[in-house]
KOLZA-524519 format. One record per atom (N, C-alpha, C): residue number from 1; z, y, x. Coordinates in Angstrom, 2 decimals, decimal comma. Layout:
N
<NUM; <Z; Y; X>>
...
END
This chain:
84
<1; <3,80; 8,45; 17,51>>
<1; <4,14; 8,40; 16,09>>
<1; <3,84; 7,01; 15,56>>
<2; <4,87; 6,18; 15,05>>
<2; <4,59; 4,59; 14,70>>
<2; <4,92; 4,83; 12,85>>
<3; <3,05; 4,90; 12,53>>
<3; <2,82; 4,76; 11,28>>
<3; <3,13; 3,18; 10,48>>
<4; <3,45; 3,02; 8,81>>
<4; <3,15; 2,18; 8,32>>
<4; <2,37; 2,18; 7,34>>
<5; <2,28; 1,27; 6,62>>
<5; <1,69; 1,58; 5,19>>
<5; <2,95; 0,31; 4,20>>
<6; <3,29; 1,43; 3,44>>
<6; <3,96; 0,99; 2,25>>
<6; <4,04; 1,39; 1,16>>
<7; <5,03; 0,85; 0,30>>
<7; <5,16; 1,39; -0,86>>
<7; <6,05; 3,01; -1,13>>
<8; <5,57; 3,86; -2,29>>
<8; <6,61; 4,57; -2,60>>
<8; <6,63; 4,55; -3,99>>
<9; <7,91; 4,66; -4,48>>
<9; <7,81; 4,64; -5,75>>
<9; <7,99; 5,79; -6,18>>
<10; <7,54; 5,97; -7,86>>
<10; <6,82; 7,12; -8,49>>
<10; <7,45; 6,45; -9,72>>
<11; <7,57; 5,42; -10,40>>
<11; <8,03; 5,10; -11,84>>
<11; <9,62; 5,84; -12,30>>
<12; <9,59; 5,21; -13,45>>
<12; <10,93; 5,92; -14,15>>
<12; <12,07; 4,75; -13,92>>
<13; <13,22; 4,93; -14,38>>
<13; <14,03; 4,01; -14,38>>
<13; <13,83; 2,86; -15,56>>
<14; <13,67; 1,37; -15,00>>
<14; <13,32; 0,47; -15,64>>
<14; <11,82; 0,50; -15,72>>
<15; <11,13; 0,59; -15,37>>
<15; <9,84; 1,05; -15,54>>
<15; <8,95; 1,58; -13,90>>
<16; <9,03; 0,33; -12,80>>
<16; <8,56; 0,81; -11,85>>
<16; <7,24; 0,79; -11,59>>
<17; <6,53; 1,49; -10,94>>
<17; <5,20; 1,61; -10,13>>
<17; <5,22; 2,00; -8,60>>
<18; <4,49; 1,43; -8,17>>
<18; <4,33; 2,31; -6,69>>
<18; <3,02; 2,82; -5,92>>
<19; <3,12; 3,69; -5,28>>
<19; <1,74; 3,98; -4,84>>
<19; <2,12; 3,34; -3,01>>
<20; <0,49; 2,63; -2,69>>
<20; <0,53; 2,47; -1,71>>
<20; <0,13; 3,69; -0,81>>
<21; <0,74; 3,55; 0,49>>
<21; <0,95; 5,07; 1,62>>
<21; <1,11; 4,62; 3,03>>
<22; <0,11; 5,47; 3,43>>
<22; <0,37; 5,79; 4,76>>
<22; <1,05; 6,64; 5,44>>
<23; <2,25; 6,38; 5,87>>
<23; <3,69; 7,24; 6,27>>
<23; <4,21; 7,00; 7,37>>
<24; <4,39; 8,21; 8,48>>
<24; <5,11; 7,87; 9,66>>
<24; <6,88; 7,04; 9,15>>
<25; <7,08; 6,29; 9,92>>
<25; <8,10; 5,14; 9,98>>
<25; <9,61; 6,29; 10,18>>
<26; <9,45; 7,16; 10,00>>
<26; <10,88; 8,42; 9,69>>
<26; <10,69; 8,96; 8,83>>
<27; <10,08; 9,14; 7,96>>
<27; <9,91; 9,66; 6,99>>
<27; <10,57; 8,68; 6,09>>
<28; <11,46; 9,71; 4,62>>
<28; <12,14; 8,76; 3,41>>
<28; <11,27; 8,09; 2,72>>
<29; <11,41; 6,75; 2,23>>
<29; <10,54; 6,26; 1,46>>
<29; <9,75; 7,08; 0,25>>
<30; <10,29; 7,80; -0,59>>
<30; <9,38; 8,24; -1,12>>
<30; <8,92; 10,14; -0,93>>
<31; <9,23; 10,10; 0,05>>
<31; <9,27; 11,31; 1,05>>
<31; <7,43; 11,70; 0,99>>
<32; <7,54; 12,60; 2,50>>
<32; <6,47; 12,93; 2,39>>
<32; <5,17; 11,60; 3,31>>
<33; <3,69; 11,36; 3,25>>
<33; <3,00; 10,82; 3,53>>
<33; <1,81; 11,35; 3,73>>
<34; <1,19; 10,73; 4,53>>
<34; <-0,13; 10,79; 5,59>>
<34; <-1,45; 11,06; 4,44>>
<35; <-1,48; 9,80; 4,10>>
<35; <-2,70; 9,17; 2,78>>
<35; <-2,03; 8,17; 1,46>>
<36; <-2,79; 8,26; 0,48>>
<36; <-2,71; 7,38; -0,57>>
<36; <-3,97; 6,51; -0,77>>
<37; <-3,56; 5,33; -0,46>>
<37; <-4,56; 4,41; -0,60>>
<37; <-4,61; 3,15; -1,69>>
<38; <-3,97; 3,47; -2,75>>
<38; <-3,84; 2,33; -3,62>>
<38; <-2,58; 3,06; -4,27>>
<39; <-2,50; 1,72; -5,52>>
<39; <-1,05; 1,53; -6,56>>
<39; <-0,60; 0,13; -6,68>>
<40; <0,03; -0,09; -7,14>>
<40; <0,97; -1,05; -7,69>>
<40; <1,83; -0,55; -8,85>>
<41; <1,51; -1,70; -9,59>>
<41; <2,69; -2,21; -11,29>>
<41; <3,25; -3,64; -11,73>>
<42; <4,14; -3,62; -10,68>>
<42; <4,88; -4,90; -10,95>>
<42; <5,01; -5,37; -12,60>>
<43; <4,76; -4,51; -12,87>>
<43; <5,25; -4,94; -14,49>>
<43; <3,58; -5,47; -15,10>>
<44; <2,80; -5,51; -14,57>>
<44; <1,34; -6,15; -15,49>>
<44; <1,29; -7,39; -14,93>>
<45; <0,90; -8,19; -15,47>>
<45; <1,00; -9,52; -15,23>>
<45; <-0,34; -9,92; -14,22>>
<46; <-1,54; -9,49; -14,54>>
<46; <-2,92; -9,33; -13,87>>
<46; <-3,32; -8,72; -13,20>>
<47; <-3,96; -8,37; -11,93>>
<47; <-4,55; -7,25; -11,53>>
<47; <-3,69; -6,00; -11,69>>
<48; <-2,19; -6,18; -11,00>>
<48; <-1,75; -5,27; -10,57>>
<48; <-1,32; -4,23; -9,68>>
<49; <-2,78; -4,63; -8,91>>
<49; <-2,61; -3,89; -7,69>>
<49; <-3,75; -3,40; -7,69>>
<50; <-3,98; -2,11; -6,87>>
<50; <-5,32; -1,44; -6,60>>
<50; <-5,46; -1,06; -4,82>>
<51; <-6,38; -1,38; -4,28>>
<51; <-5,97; -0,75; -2,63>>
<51; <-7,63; -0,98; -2,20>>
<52; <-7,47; 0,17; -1,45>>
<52; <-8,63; 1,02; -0,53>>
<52; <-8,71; 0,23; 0,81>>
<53; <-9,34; -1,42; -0,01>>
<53; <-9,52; -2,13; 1,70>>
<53; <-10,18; -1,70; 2,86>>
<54; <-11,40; -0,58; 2,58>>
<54; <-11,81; 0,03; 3,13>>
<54; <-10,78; 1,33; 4,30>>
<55; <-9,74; 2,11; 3,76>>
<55; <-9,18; 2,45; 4,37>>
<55; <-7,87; 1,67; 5,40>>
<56; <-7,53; 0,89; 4,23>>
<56; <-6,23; 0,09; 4,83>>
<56; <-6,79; -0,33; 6,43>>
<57; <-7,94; -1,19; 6,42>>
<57; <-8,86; -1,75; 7,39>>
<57; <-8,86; -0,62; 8,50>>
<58; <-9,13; 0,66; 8,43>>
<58; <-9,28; 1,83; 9,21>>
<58; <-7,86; 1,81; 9,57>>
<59; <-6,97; 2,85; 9,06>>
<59; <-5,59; 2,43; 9,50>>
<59; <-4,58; 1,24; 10,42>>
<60; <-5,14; 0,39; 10,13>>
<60; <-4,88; -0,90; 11,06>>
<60; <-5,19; -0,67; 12,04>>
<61; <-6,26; -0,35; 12,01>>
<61; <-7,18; -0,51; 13,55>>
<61; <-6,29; 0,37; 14,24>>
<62; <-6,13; 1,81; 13,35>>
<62; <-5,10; 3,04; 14,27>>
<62; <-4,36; 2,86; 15,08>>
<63; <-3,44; 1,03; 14,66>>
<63; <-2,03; 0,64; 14,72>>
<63; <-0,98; 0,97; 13,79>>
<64; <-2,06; 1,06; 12,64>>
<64; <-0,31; 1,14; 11,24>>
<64; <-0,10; -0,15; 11,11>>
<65; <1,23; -0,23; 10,62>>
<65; <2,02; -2,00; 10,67>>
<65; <2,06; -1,30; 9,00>>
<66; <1,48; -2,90; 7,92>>
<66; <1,78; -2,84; 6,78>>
<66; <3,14; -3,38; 6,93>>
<67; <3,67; -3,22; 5,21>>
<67; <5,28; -3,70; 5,34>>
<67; <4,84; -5,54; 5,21>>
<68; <5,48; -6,20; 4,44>>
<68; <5,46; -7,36; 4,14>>
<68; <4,90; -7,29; 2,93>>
<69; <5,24; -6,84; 2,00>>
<69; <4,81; -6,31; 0,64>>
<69; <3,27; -6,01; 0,66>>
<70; <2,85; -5,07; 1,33>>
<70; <1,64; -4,73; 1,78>>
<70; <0,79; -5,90; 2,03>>
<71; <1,44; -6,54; 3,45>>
<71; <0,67; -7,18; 4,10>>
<71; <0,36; -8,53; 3,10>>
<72; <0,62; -8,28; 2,04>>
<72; <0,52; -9,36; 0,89>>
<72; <-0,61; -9,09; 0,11>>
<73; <-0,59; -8,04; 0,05>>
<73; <-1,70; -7,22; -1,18>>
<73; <-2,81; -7,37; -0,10>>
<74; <-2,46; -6,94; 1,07>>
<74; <-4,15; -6,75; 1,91>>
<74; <-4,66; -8,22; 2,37>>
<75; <-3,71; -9,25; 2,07>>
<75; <-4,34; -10,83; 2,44>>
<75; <-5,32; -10,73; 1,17>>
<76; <-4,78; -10,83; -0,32>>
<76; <-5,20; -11,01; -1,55>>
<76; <-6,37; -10,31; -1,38>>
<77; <-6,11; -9,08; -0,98>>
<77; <-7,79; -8,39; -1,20>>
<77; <-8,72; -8,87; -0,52>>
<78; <-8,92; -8,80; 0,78>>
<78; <-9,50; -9,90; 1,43>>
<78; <-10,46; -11,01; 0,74>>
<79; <-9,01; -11,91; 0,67>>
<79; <-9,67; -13,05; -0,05>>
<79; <-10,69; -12,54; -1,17>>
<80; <-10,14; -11,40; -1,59>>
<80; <-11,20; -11,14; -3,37>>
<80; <-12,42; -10,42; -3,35>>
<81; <-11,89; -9,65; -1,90>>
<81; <-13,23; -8,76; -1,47>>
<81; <-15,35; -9,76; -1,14>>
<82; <-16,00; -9,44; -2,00>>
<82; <-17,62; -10,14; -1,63>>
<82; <-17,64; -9,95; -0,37>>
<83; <-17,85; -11,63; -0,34>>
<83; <-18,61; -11,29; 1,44>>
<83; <-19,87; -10,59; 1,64>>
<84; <-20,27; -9,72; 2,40>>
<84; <-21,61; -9,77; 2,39>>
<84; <-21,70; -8,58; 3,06>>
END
């Protein structure tokens, strides 16, 4: 089973959000999914993302491939996450 983690969207028309997901790679995008590990709101200008570096990190290890999108949000966190 070749998991990813991406987006699905949940917003209205004109008005998007997405929740980040862990979803086997046949499954419809906003179909059914594994885990929810975060959101996204393209529409806030700041701090519009939320994600469970803690899980994402676990999942990887599994062998889930983030999308590109993803793999954007989990550099950023990273970087923002305290070392220590």
């Amino acid at each position: 089973m070749a998991v990813r983690i991406r987006l699905k969207r949940i917003g209205t028309k004109n008005t998007p959000a997405y929740r980040i997901v862990i979803a086997d790679n046949r499954s419809p995008r906003d179909g059914k999914f594994i885990e929810e590990i975060g959101s996204y709101q393209p529409l806030k200008r700041q701090d519009n993302f939320v994600l469970n570096l803690e899980r994402a990190e676990y999942w990887i290890s599994r062998g889930a491939q983030p999308t590109d999108t993803v793999a954007s949000f989990l550099k950023k966190a990273r970087k923002a996450a305290p070392v220590g």
